[in-house]
PASENU-37170 format. One line per 8 residues: number of its first residue (from 1); their letters; for each residue x, y, z of C-alpha. Coordinates in steps of 0.1 Angstrom, whole numbers, plus 5000, padded with zeros to 4 digits. Layout:
// residues N
NUM = a = X Y Z | ...
***
This chain:
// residues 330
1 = xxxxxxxx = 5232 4872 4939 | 5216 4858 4968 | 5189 4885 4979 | 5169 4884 5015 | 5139 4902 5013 | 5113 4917 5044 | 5083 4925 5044 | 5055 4927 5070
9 = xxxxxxxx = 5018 4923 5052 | 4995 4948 5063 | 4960 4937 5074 | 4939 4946 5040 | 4958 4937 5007 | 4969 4967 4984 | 4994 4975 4960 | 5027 4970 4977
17 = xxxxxxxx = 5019 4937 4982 | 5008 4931 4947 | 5042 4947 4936 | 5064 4928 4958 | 5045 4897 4949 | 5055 4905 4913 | 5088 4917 4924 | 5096 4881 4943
25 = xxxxxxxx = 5087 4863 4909 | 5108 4882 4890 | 5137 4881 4908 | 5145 4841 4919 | 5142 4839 4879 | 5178 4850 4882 | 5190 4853 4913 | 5188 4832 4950
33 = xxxxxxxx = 5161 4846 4968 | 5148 4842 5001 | 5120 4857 5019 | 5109 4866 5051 | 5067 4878 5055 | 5051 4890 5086 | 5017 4891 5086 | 4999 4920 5104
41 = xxxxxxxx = 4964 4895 5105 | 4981 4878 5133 | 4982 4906 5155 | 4946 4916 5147 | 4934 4887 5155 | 4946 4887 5190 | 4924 4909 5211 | 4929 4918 5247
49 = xxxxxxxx = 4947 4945 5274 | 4972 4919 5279 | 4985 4910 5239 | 4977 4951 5226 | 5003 4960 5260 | 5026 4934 5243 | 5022 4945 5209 | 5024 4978 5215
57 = xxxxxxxx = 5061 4969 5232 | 5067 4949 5206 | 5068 4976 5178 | 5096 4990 5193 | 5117 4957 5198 | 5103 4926 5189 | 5130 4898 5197 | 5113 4871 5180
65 = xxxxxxxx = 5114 4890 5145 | 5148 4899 5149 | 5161 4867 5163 | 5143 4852 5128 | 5163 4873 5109 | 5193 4872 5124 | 5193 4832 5120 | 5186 4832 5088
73 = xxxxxxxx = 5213 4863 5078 | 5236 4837 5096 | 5227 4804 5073 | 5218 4821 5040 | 5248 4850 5041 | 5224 4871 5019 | 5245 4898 4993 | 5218 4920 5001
81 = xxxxxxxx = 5192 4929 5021 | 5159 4940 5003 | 5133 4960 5026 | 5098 4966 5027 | 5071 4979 5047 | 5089 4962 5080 | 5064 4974 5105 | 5048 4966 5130
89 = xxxxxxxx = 5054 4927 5138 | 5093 4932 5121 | 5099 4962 5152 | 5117 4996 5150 | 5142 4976 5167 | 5150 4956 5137 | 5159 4988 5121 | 5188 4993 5144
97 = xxxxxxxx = 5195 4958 5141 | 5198 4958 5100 | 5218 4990 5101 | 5249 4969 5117 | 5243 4934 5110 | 5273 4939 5081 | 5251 4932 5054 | 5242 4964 5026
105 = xxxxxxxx = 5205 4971 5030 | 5185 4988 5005 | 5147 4996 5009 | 5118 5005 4988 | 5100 5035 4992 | 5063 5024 4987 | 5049 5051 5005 | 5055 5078 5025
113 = xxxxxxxx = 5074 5063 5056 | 5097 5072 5077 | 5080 5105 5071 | 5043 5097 5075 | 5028 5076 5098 | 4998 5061 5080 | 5021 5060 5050 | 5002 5087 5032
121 = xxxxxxxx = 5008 5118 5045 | 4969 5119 5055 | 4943 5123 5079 | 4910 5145 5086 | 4904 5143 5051 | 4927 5162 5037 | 4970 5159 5032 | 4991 5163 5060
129 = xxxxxxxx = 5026 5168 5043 | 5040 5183 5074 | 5059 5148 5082 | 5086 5153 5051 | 5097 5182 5078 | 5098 5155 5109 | 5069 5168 5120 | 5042 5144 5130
137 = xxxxxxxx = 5019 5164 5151 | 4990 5167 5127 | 4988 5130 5123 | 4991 5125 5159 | 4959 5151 5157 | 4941 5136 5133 | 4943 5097 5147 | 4957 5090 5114
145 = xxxxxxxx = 4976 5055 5122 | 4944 5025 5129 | 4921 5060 5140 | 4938 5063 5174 | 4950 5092 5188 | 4968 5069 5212 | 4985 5044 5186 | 4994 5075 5164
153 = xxxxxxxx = 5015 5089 5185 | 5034 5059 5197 | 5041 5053 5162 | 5058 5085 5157 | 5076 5087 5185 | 5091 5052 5171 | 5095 5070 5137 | 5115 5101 5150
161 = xxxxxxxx = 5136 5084 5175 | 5148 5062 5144 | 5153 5095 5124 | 5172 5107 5159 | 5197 5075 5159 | 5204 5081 5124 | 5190 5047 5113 | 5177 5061 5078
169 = xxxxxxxx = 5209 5077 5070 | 5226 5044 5075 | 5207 5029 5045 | 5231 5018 5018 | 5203 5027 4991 | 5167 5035 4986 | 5149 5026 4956 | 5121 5046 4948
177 = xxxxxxxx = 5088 5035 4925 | 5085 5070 4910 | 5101 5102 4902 | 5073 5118 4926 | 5080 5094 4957 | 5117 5101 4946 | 5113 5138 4949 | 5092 5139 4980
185 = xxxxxxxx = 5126 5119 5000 | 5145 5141 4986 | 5124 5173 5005 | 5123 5150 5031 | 5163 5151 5037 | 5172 5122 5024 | 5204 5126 5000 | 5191 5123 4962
193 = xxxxxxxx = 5223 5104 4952 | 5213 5076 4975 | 5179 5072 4957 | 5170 5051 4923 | 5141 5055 4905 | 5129 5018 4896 | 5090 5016 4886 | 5075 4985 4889
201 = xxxxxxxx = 5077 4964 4865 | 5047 4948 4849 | 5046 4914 4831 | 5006 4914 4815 | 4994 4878 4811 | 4977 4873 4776 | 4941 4867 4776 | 4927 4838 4750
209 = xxxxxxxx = 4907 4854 4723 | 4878 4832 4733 | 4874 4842 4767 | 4875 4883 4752 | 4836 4898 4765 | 4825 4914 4733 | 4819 4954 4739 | 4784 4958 4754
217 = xxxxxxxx = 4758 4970 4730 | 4737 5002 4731 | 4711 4985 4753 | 4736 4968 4776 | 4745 4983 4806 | 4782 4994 4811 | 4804 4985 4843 | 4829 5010 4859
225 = xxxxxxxx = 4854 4998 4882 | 4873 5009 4909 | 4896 4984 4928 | 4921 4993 4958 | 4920 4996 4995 | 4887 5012 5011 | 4906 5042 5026 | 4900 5077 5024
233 = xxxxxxxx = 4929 5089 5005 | 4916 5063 4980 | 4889 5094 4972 | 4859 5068 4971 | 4838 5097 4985 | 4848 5122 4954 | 4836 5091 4935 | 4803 5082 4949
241 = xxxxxxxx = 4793 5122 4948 | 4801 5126 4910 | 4784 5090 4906 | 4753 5106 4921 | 4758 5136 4901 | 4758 5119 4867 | 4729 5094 4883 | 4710 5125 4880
249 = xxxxxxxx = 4711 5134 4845 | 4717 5102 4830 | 4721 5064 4840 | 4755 5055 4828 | 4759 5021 4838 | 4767 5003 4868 | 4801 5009 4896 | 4818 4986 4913
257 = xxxxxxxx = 4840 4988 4943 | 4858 4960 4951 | 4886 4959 4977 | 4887 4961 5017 | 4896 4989 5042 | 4885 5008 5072 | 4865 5030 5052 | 4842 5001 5043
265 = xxxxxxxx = 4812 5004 5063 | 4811 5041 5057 | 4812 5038 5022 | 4784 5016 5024 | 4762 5038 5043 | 4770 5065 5020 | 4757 5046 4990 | 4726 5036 5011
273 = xxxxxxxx = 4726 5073 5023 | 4730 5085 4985 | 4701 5058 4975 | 4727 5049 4943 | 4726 5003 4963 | 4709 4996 4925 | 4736 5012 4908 | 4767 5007 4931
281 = xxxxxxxx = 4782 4975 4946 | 4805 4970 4974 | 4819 4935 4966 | 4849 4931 4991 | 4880 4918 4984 | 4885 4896 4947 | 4910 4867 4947 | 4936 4871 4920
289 = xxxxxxxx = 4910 4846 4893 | 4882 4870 4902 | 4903 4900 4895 | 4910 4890 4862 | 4874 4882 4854 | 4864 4916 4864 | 4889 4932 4845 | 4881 4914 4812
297 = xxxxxxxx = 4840 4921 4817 | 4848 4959 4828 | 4846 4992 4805 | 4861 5015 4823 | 4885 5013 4854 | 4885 5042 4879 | 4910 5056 4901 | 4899 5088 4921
305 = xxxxxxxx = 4926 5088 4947 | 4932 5122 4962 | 4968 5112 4974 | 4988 5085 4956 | 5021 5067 4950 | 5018 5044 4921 | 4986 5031 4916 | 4999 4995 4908
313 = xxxxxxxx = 4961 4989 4899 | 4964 5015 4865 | 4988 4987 4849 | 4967 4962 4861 | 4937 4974 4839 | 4958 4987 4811 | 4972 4955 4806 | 4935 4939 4801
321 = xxxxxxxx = 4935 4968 4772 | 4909 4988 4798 | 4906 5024 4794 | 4915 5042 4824 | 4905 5076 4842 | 4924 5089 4873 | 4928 5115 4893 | 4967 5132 4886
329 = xx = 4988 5125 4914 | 5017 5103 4927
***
């Protein structure tokens, strides 16, 4: 089957892109593949009145994306067409453009999009499910999209006038990661017959018995991890107050947070604020060879996210025979 995927990177690494990653391996094992990435970076790095004016008209109808895929619909003559996160670089207008291009599209539901406009139903610090009813006002609110007011709502008007032109109900099929994200379209309107359940699959590379850390010993001190983007529905906050609760009582070993995000120089003024900088580290990002190293010298792996989809990151440290806490949700 020849299979065009989409997907626009978003400006700090997470899950989805780990999972489609895995997912673009997995299938040119057995079918023709071709993909097309935007990269969110690029717009971030381009500052100015004069590039945000044109990147703000841009979300709504970018030609250059859509002319990219429309050549390459043309020269490939894809079976399928596999969707992503397509926003912002791909446009709202290459929505409408995918809908009648002839070819049968399917997304993946990732998040919470088209009914969310961070993706997560969240803002203020607390869930904001109103947008499974079309209602995006609280987000608006709360400056939930990039912590603008502003960009927030020209997001959503995007969002609702694709839900107006009927754009979502033109997709052949939707293929959701979980039962939950499954349900939660389902409240949101979209028909249940038209969505699959297909978790992510998961292929654990074997780690050499000589490069296996030995279990620290009664005098050693234990490491806790937590990996994933630094945002707040991440629940790195929940985290760092039991961590100073426990600090208290007992020293239990040290935590690490490793990942990037918006949140990141909070969290780092909270730990200095908490006085925990000799027991917690912020490390930043880890490259895929660090990851793995981390994993294999870790005891436990932590996930306190208050509002969650998958948590991609849970097979990630299973599969390094980790034991796991987390927070029940998604």
């Amino acid at each position: 089957m020849k299979v065009l995927q989409i997907f626009n990177r978003y400006a700090h690494m997470g899950g989805e892109e780990i999972a489609v990653a895995q997912m673009s391996a997995e299938l040119s094992e057995n079918h023709d593949l071709r993909s097309i990435t935007f990269d969110s970076q690029v717009w971030a790095t381009k500052t100015g009145i004069f590039n945000r004016f044109q990147q703000f008209l841009s979300m709504a109808w970018n030609p250059r994306s859509i002319r990219t895929v429309r050549a390459q619909i043309e020269e490939f003559q894809p079976d399928v067409i596999l969707l992503h996160n397509i926003m912002p670089i791909g446009s709202a207008g290459l929505f409408l453009y995918l809908t009648h291009c002839g070819v049968p599209v399917a997304h993946f539901i990732h998040n919470f999009r088209p009914f969310s406009v961070n993706g997560y139903c969240w803002g203020n610090g607390k869930l904001l499910p109103q947008g499974l009813r079309k209602n995006f006002f609280p987000e608006v609110l709360a400056g939930a999209w990039q912590n603008s007011i502003f960009k927030t709502a020209w997001y959503a008007l995007l969002i609702r006038i694709l839900h107006v032109a009927g754009v979502y109900r033109k997709m052949d099929g939707w293929i959701a990661i979980s039962q939950f994200m499954k349900d939660s379209f389902v409240k949101g309107g979209i028909e249940s017959e038209r969505i699959h359940v297909l978790p992510h699959s998961w292929k654990p590379k074997a780690t050499p018995k000589n490069q296996v850390d030995k279990a620290p010993g009664k005098n050693e001190e234990k490491l806790f991890l937590f990996l994933g983007r630094i945002t707040e529905e991440k629940g790195i906050r929940v985290l760092l107050d039991a961590w100073e609760r426990v600090e208290q009582e007992t020293s239990c070993g040290k935590l690490i947070i490793a990942g990037e995000g918006p949140e990141k120089a909070a969290i780092r003024n909270l730990i200095l604020e908490l006085n925990l900088e000799d027991k917690v580290t912020l490390t930043g990002r880890l490259n895929r060879e660090t990851m793995r190293t981390f994993y294999s010298k870790m005891d436990l792996f932590v996930l306190p996210s208050i509002k969650e989809t998958f948590g991609v990151v849970i097979i990630e440290a299973l599969s390094s025979g980790k034991p796991v806490v987390s927070t029940k949700c998604g």
